[in-house]
N, C-alpha and C positions, 0 to 999 in steps of 0.2 A: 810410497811417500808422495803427498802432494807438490805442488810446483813452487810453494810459501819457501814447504823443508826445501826443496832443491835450492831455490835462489840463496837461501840462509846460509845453506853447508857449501855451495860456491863463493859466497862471498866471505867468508870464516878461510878457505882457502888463500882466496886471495889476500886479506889484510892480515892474515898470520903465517906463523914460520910453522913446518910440521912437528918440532918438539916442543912447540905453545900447542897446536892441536891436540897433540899427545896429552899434556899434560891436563886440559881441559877435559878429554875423554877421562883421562885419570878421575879424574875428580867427580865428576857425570858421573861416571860408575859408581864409586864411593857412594855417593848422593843416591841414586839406584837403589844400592843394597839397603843403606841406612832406611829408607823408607821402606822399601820392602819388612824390613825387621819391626819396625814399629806398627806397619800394619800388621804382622804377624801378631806381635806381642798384644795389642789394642783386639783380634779376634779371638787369640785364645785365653783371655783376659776375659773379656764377654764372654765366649763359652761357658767359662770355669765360672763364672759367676750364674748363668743360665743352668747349669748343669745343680750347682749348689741350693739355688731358687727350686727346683725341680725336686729335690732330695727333700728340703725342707717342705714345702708341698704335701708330698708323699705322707714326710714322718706328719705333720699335723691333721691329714685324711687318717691315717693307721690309731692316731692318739684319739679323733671323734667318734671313731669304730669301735675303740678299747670303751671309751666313756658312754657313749651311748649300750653299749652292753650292760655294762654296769647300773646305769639308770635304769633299765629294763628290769633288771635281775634283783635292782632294793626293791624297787615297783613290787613284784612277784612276791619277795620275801615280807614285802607289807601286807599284802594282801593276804597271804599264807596268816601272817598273824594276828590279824583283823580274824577271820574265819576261825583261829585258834582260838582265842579270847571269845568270840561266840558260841563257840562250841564246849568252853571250858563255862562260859555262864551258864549255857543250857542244861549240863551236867550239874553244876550245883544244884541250879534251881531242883534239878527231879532227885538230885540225893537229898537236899534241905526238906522237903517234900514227907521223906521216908527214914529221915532222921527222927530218932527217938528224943525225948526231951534231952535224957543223958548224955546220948551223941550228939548233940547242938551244944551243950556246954561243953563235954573233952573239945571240938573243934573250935568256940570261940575263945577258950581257955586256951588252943595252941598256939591261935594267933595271937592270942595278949600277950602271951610270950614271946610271942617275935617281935611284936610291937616295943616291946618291953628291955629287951635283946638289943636291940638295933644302936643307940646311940654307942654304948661299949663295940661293936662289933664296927661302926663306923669310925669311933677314934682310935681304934684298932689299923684299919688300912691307914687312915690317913698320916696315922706314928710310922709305917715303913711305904710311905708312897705312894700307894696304889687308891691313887683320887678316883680311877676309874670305876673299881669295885664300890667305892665311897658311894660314890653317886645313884649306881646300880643298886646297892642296897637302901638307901632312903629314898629311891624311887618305888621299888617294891616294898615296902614298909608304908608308902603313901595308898600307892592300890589297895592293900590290904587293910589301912585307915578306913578306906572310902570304901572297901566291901562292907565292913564290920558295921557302918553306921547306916547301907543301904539294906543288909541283908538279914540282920538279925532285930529280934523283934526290942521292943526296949525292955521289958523286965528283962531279959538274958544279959541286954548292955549294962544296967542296972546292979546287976553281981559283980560286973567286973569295971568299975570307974576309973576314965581314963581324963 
């Protein structure tokens, strides 16, 4: 104790009775604990906040991990189908090639059919729901628009008027 505390706790002696000291200790103590408890509750309050911060952290690192995976992997699967579509034109082009007159018509004759097809088979899903498939089928029904008018010659477009 310094000589401040000593003169303090002499002179507390002297101008009090010792069950005013007592009760003052009482009290002091009280005082003690209660702040003790509030600095407790006030650190583990921060903890639990710090620890929570920390979690969340985590989960948003594990969720850019997850997404960035994903971005990788449509990336890939575009690529994959870019490479397919090229390799699916290449292939016509050398069967178009070696196709007899006849088989040029059974094959544009199939697709007018799909062509042809398609709006029934679209207000088909779309009467039970399935806008998905909708979409999916008048997108490939547009491809196969845009084949038919790249790929075949016009007298063959010509037989078949769309």
């Amino acid at each position: 104790m310094s000589s401040d505390a000593k003169r303090q706790a002499e002179l507390l002696f002297q101008q009090r009775s010792v069950a005013e000291i007592r009760e003052i200790e009482a009290r002091t103590g009280k005082d003690i604990e209660l702040k003790q408890h509030q600095l407790r509750q006030l650190v583990g309050n921060s903890y639990r906040d710090l620890i929570g911060s920390a979690d969340t952290i985590v989960s948003i690192s594990n969720n850019c991990e997850t997404i960035l995976t994903n971005v990788v992997n449509i990336q890939e699967e575009f690529a994959g189908l870019a490479r397919g579509f090229s390799t699916a034109d290449n292939l016509l082009n050398e069967r178009r090639d070696s196709f007899t007159r006849h088989e040029e018509l059974y094959a544009v004759g199939g697709r007018i059919k799909y062509l042809v097809d398609t709006p029934e088979v679209i207000w088909g899903f779309l009467d039970v729901r399935q806008f998905m498939d909708a979409s999916r089928r008048f997108l490939r029904a547009h491809i196969v628009h845009q084949l038919l008018h790249t790929s075949c010659g016009r007298d063959t477009l010509a037989r078949f008027p769309l």
